[in-house]
N, C-alpha and C positions, 0 to 999 in steps of 0.2 A: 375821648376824641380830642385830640392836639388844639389848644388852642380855644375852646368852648370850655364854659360850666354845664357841667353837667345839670342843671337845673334849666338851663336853656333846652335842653335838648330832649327833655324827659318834660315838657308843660308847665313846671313851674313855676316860671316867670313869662313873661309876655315877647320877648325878642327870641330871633332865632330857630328855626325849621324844629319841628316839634314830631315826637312818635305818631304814629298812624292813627292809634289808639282817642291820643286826643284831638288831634287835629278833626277827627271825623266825628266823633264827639261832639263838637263846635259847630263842624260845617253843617250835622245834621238836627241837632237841636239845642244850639247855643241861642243869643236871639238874632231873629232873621234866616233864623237855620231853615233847611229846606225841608223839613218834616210839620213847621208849625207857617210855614205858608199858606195860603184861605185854597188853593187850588185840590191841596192834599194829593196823597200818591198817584190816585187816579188820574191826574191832569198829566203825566209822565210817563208810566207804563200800566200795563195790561196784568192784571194778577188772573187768578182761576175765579176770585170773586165776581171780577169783573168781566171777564168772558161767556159768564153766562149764567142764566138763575137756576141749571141742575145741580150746580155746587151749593150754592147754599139748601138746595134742597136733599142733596147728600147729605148734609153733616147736620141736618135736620133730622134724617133717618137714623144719624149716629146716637143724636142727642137724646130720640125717645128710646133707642138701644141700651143707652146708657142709663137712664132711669129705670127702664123694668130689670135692669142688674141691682137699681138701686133698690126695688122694690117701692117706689114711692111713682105720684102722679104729679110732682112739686122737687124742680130741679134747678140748678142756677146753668146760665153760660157765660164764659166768661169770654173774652174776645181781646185776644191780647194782640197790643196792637191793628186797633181796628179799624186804623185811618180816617173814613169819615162817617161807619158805621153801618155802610153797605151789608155786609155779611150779616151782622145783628139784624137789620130789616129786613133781609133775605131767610132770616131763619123763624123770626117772627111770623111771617106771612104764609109758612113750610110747615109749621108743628102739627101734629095731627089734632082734633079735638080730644077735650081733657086733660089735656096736659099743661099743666101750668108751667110760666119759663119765667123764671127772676134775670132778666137779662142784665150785662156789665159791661162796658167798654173801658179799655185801659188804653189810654193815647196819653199822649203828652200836650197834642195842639187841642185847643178851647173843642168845649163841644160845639157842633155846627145846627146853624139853627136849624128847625122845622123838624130834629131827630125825635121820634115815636118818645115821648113822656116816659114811656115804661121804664126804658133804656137809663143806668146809671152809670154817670160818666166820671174818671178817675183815672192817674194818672198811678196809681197802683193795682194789683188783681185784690179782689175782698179776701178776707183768711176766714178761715172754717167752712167752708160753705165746702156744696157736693154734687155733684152732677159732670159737666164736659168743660174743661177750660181749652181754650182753642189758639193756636198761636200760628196764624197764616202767614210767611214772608216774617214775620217778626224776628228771629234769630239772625238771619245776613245782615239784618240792620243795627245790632248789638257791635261796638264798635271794634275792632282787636288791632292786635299790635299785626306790624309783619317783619320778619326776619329774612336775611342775605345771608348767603354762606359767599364770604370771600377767597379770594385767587389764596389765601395766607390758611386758610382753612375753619378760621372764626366765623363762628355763628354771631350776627352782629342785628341788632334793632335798623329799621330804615325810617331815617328821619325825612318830613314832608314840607316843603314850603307851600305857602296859601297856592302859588302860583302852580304848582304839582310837581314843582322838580324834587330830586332825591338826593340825599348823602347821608353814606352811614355813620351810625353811630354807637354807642357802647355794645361790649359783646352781652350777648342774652346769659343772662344767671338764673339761679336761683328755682322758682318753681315755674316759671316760662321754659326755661331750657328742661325743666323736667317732661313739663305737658309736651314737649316738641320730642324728645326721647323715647316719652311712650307713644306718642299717637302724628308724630308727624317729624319721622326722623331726618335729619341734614342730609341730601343727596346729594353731597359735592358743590364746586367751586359757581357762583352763577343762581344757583337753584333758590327758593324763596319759601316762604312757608309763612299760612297766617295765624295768629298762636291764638285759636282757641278756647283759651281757658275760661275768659270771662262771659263766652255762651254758655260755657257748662255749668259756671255758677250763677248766672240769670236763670235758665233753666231750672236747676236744682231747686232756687227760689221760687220759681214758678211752681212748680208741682206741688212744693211745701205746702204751698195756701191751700190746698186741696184736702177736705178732711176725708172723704172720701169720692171716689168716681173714674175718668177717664181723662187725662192732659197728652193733647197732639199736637207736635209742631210739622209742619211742611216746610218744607222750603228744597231749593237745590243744594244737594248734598254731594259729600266723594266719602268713600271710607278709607280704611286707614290702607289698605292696601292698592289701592289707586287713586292716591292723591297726585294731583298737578304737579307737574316740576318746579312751575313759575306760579304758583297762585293763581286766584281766579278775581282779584281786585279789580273791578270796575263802575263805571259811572253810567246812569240814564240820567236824560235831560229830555223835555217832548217826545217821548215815545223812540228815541236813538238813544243808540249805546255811544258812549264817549269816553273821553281816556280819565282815570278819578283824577279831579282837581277838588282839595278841602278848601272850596272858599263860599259854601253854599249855594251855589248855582246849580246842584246837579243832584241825583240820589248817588252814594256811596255804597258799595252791596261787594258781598266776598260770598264763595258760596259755605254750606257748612259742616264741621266736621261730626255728623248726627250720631256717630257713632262713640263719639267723646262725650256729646252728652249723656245719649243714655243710662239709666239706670237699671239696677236689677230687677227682673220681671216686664221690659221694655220688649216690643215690637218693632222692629224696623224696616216696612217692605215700600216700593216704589206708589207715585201716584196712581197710573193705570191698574195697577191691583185693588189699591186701594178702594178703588170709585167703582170699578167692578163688583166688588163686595158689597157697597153702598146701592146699587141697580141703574149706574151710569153706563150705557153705553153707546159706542158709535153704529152697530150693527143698523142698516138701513131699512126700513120697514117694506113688507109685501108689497109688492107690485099689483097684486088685486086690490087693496086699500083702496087703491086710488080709482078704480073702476064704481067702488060702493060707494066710496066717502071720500072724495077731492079733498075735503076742505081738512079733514081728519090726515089724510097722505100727506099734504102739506106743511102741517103743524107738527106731523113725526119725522119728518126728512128734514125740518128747520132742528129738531131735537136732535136730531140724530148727531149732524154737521157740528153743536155744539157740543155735544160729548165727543166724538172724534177728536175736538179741538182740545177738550181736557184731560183726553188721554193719550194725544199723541207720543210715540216717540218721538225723540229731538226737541221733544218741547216741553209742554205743561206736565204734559204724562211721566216724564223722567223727578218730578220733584220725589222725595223723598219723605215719608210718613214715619214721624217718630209718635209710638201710642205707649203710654206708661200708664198702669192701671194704676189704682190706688183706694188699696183697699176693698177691690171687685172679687166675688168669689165667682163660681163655673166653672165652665171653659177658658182654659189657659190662653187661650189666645186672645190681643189684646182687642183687635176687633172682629166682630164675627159680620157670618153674610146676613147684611140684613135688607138684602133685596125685598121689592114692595111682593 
């Protein structure tokens, strides 16, 4: 770029509109970053954790699933990215009797007080261990780069000032512009693209800790043949969506490409499938219910309205279930129905 070092423009030094990559890096867990604020993600948006406690009672179902594949009654969870450790207490309180759970939390911000003793907290996933490592919302918040294809026809890196303005800057080389070739090619002059690659090798690394078991990421997804024209980079601050500015005030979130990370022997199907297989559902309960048992009609029509809400389309129902077995024999498929 005319005029800049290029170590300005790539993070290297401190002056100077910087790639996406690190800028959000910074914004999101640098210090004062908005991941290690006391409020945690919850104080900002609504995840599936958070909508309601049939999720974690799903992936409670997943988790004793996953042990009788392991043949053992002594499993770990691992909880990547677990904010402030909701889901770990949700699944705690979900396991069936006899089953013992080594549970893990992997965040970055301090563990928060009053969290269940059992829970071990760490800013890594443990290695060896075997059971279900779980990775909720954690991959859009893996930071990447983003790319412009300009009026000239260069695929170019877009550099970010704190304040959210844009200009670009070096064209994409090397194994960026490969990852963009194969899994998220240049559609002309204007069009953006978020490159990927270093979810697939967070990922990769995730799954690796796994000596044997079952590692799932959710999150909102596009695959490679309906990717966005323009990216899906944006910001939540209080529960609204806002335009991303990397200055910590906000969450940073791109949605992701699940289908770059996968691995061989990977499952890839939507959430409402998903949860449906787990014994999530909206379908409303009998009408006579409520003639016998009010107070029973009640407590399943409050059920009900919460799974709706986890499975909807346009919403929570559309995330995206990446399941990579590891080392599991049976049934090829990577999750089975393990309705109650």
């Amino acid at each position: 770029m005319p005029g800049r070092a290029r170590g300005a423009a790539d993070g290297r030094c401190g002056t100077g509109p910087l790639r996406w990559r690190t800028a959000a890096e910074r914004a999101l867990y640098g210090p004062g970053g908005f991941y290690l604020r006391p409020e945690g993600p919850a104080g900002h948006f609504r995840t599936s954790v958070h909508a309601s406690p049939l999720f974690a009672a799903a992936v409670a179902r997943l988790l004793a699933d996953t042990a009788e594949r392991l043949d053992t009654d002594d499993v770990a969870f691992v909880d990547l990215g677990a904010g402030r450790g909701e889901l770990l207490s949700g699944i705690l309180a979900a396991v069936p009797d006899g089953l013992t759970v080594r549970p893990y939390a992997v965040e970055r911000a301090p563990r928060p007080a009053g969290l269940d003793p059992r829970i071990a907290w760490g800013t890594e996933p443990p290695a060896g261990v075997s059971g279900l490592l779980f990775a909720n919302e954690w991959l859009d918040n893996v930071p990447v780069d983003i790319a412009e294809t300009g009026l000239d026809g260069v695929v170019r890196y877009v550099l970010v000032r704190p304040d959210g303005s844009e200009e670009p800057g070096d064209p994409v080389e090397g194994p960026d512009a490969e990852w963009l070739a194969r899994w998220w090619p240049p559609a002309g002059p204007g069009t953006r693209a978020e490159i990927g690659r270093p979810r697939d090798e967070a990922w990769a690394a995730a799954v690796a800790t796994l000596e044997r078991g079952l590692a799932v990421a959710v999150d909102y997804a596009h695959v490679r043949d309906a990717r966005p024209l323009f990216g899906t980079l944006t910001g939540f601050r209080a529960g609204r969506e806002v335009p991303p500015v990397p200055d910590g005030g906000s969450d940073l979130t791109a949605h992701v490409a699940l289908d770059a990370c996968a691995l061989p022997g990977a499952e890839l199907i939507g959430q409402r499938e998903a949860l449906h297989r787990l014994g999530v559902s909206g379908a409303r309960p009998p009408l006579s219910l409520a003639a016998t048992d009010p107070a029973a009609y009640v407590r399943a029509l409050a059920a009900a309205g919460e799974a709706a809400e986890l499975t909807a389309r346009g919403g929570l129902g559309d995330f995206g279930w990446l399941m990579q077995p590891v080392g599991l024999g049976g049934p090829s498929g990577a999750l089975r129905d393990c309705r109650p």
